[in-house]
N, C-alpha and C positions, 0 to 999 in steps of 0.2 A: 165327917166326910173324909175318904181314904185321900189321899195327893199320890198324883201319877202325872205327878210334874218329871221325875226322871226316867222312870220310862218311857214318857214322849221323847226326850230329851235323847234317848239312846236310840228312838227308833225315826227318828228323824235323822241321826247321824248316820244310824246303817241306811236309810234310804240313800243320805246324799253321798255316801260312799261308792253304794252300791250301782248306783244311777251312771248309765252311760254318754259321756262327754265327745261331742263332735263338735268341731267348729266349724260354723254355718256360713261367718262372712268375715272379712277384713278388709278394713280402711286405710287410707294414707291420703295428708293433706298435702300438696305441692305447694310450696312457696317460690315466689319468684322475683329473681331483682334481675334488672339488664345494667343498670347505673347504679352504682354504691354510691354512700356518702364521702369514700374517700378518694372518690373517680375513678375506680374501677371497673371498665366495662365488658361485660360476655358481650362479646360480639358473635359468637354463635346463636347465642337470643336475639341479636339487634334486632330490630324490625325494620323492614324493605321501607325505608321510609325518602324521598326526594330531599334534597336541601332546603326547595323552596315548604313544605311539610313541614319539615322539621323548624325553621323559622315560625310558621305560623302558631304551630304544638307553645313555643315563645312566648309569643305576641298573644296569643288569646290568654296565658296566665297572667304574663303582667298585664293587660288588660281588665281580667277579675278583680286582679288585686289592688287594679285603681277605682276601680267603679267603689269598692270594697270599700278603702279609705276615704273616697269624698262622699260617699253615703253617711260614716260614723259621721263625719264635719259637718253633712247638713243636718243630721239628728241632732247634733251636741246644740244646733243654733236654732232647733224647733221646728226645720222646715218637715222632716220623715218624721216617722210614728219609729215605734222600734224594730229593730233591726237586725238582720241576725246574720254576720259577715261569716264568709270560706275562707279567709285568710290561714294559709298553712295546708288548706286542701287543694290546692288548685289543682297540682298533677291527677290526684284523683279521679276529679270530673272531667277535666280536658281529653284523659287519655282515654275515657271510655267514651265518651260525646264524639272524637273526634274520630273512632272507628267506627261510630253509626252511621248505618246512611239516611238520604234525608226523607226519607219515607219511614223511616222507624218512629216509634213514638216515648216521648222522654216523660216518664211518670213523677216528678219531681214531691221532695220536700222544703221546706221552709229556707234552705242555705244553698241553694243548688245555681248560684250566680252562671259561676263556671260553665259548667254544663249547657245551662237553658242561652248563653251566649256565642257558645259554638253552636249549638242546634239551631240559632238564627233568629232567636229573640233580643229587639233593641236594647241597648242599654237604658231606654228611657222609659220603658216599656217596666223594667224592673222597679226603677224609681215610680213612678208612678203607683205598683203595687203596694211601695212601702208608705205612700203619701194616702194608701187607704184607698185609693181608687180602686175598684172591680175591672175597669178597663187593662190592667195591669195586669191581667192575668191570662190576658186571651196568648191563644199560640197564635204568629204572624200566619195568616191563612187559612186559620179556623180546622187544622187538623195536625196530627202529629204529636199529639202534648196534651195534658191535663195543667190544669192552674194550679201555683203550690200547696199545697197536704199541711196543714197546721197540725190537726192531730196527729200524736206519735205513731207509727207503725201502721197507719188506713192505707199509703199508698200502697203497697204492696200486695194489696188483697186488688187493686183497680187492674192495675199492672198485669197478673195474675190473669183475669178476666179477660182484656185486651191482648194478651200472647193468644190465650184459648179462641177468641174469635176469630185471631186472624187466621189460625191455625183451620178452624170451619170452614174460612170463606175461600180456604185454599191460596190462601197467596203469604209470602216469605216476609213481610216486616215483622219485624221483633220489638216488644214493649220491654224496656230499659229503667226501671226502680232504682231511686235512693233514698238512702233511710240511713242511720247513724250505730253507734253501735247499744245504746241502750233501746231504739224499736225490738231488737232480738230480744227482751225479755217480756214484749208484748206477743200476746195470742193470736192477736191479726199476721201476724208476721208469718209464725210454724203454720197455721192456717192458709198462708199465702203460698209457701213452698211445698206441702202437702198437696194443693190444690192443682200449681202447676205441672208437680210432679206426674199426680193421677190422670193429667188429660195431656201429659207432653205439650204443656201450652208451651209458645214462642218468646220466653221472658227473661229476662236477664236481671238476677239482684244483685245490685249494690249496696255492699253494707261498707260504710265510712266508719270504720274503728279509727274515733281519734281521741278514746281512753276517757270519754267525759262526757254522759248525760247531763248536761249542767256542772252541777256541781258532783256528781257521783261517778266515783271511778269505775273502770272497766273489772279491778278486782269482785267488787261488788253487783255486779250485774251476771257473772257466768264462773262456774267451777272447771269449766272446759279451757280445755291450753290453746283451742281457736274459734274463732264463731264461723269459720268455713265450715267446720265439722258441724253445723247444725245443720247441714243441706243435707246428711246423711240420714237422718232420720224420714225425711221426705222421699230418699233413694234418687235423688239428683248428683250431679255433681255439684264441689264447690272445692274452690280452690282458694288461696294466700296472696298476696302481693306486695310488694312496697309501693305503698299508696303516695311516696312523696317522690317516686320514679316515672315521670310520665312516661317514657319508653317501654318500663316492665309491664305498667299497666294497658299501654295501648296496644301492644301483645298479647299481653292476656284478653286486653276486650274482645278484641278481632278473633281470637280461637271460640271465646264464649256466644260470641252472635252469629257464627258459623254452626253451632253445635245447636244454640236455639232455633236459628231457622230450619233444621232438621229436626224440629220438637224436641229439644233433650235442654232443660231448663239448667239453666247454672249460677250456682251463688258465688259471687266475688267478693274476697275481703279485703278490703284497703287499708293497709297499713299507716296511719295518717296521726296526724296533731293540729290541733282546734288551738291557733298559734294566736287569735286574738279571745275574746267572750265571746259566751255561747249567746249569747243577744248584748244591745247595746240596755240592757235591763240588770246585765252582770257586772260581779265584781270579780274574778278567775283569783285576784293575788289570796281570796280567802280561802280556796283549798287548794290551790297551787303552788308547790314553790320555788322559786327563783332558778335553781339550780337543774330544775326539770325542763324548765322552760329555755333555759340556755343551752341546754343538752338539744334542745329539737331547733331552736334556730339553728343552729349547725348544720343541722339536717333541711337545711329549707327548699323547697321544692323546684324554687328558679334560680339559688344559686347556683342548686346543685346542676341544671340542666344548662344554663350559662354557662358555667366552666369545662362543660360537655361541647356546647358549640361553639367557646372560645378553640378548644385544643385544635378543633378541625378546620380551622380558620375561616368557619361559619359566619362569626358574629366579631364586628371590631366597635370601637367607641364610635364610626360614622351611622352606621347601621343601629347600635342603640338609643343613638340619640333620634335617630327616625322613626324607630316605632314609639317612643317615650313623646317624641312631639304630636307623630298621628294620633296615639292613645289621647293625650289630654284635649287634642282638637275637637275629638270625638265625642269626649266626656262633656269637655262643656257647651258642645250644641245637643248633647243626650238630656242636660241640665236642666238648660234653655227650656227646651219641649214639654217637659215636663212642668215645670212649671207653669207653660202656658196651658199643654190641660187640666193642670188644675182648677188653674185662674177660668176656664171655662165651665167648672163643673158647680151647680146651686147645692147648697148644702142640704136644702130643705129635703133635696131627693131623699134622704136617709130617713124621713120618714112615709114619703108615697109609695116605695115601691116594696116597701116590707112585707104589707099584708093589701089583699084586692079591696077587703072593706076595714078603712082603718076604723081601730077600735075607740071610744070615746076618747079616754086618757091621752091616746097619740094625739091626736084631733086637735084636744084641748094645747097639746106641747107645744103643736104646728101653729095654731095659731099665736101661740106666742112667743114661737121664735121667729117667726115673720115679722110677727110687732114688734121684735126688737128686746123683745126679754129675754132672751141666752137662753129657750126654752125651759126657763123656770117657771112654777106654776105654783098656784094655791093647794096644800094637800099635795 
């Protein structure tokens, strides 16, 4: 048999010589910071924000970041199930929650503390999710919100859904996604920006780049030098931010919810770090180390904005110590509550409400964790 291996070979090179070059489109991602880590601020970006604003912007991170810490305390003592703390994201979610209004709907995943606390869900309300109650999940009102998204990268295709409806029904609220930066390697995700793109639904994604699906680096999840740049393939906008900047971020939220309410979907990236485990299920010091980690405490998201509203003589030691008292008063009648509804709840329900006609097997479990056998059974 003759080989005409080099003559393909030559005539594939005069094609692609010969072949006419136009460039059809070009890209550019915007990154944005308003407050650096070395307290540097563009006040040309500031955002129109009141004093009494910008204290709250405050108080609702340290606030996250308390519920945060006495959540791991009551896990480590057996009262939660596990746990999956935002400590290190706070700015992130405050600054995009706290540009929504309260008619938009907050599409949450699994660490979205932040966020679903500004948008007006109790703190007890959270605890209770983590205590395995289903009641934990409701939005205060019965609208504006989905319950947390366990599996990676689903919310986003909801979200998605919810811009396009409201986008139908004719009226301007915006559905608001987050998701982490390893969902970008799931299909639901480009599916989800594809989607909203083709129908200009009303939707805002949040992707929390804070360099660690678990244990797997950001290296290892994208070849790309940003995950904004993935909203280009969908032909949406998406843009960059310092995620540990609540100012740059609540800027940015604010232009992206103005663009979505005009149907023009936008991916936001948050420049972030997952400052404690990605659940109370992890070990982080086994692929993290030490030195990376002290590099982002530096960077941390309420010193950095503390030192912001120290300089403006926003915030003095009287003032700290009042939202650090309110915060803990809060937490622990949030506690309290929680506790009681649990102490209200029968355990048995976990197996009535599963299926309309329980099946033998359950039947058999029911009846013998009722009698007091720990639901252990014969076989």
């Amino acid at each position: 048999m003759p080989s005409y291996t080099g003559s393909r070979i030559n005539t594939l090179e005069h094609v692609r010589i010969a072949m006419a070059r136009e460039e059809v489109a070009e890209f550019t991602i915007e990154s944005v910071r308003v407050l650096d880590a070395d307290e540097t601020v563009d006040d040309g970006l500031l955002p129109e924000l009141s004093d009494e604003a910008l204290l709250d912007l405050y108080e609702a991170m340290k606030r996250s970041r308390r519920l945060d810490e006495r959540a791991i305390a009551l896990q480590r003592r057996g009262e939660l199930g596990t746990y999956a703390p935002a400590i290190g994201q706070e700015a992130a979610q405050v600054g995009t929650a706290y540009a929504m209004a309260d008619d938009d709907w907050i599409v949450p995943s699994f660490r979205e503390q932040p966020a679903l606390l500004v948008h007006g869900t109790p703190p007890d309300r959270i605890l209770q999710y983590a205590l395995g109650m289903e009641e934990g999940g409701e939005i205060p009102g019965g609208e504006g919100g989905l319950p947390p998204a366990i599996p990676v990268g689903t919310q986003p295709l909801h979200a998605a859904g919810i811009g396009w409806g409201e986008r139908l029904q004719g009226r301007e609220n915006v559905a608001v996604t987050y998701f982490g930066d390893g969902a970008t390697s799931e299909g639901d995700v480009y599916e989800a920006l594809n989607f909203a793109g083709v129908y200009d639904a009303q939707t805002v994604f949040v992707c929390q780049n804070n360099r660690y699906a678990i244990s797997t680096g950001i290296e290892k999840q994208t070849a790309a030098e940003t995950l904004a740049q993935k909203a280009i393939a969908a032909g949406i906008e998406g843009i960059q931010v310092d995620g540990n900047d609540v100012l740059g971020v609540y800027r940015v939220a604010q232009e992206a919810l103005d663009l979505a309410r005009d149907g023009e979907p936008v991916l936001i990236e948050a420049l972030t770090y997952r400052r404690s485990m990605h659940t109370t299920s992890d070990d982080p010091t086994v692929y993290r180390e030490r030195e990376e980690e002290a590099e982002w405490e530096a960077r941390d998201p309420i010193v950095r904005f503390q030192v912001f509203l120290e300089d403006r003589d926003l915030l003095d030691e009287g003032t700290k110590a009042e939202i650090d008292e309110r915060i803990e008063s809060e937490l622990a009648e949030a506690i309290d509550r929680a506790r009681e509804a649990r102490d209200r709840v029968d355990p048995a329900d976990m197996f009535r409400f599963v299926y309309d006609d329980l099946p033998p097997e359950l039947e058999a479990q029911l009846e013998a964790f009722e009698g007091g056998a720990g639901g252990e059974t014969d076989g």
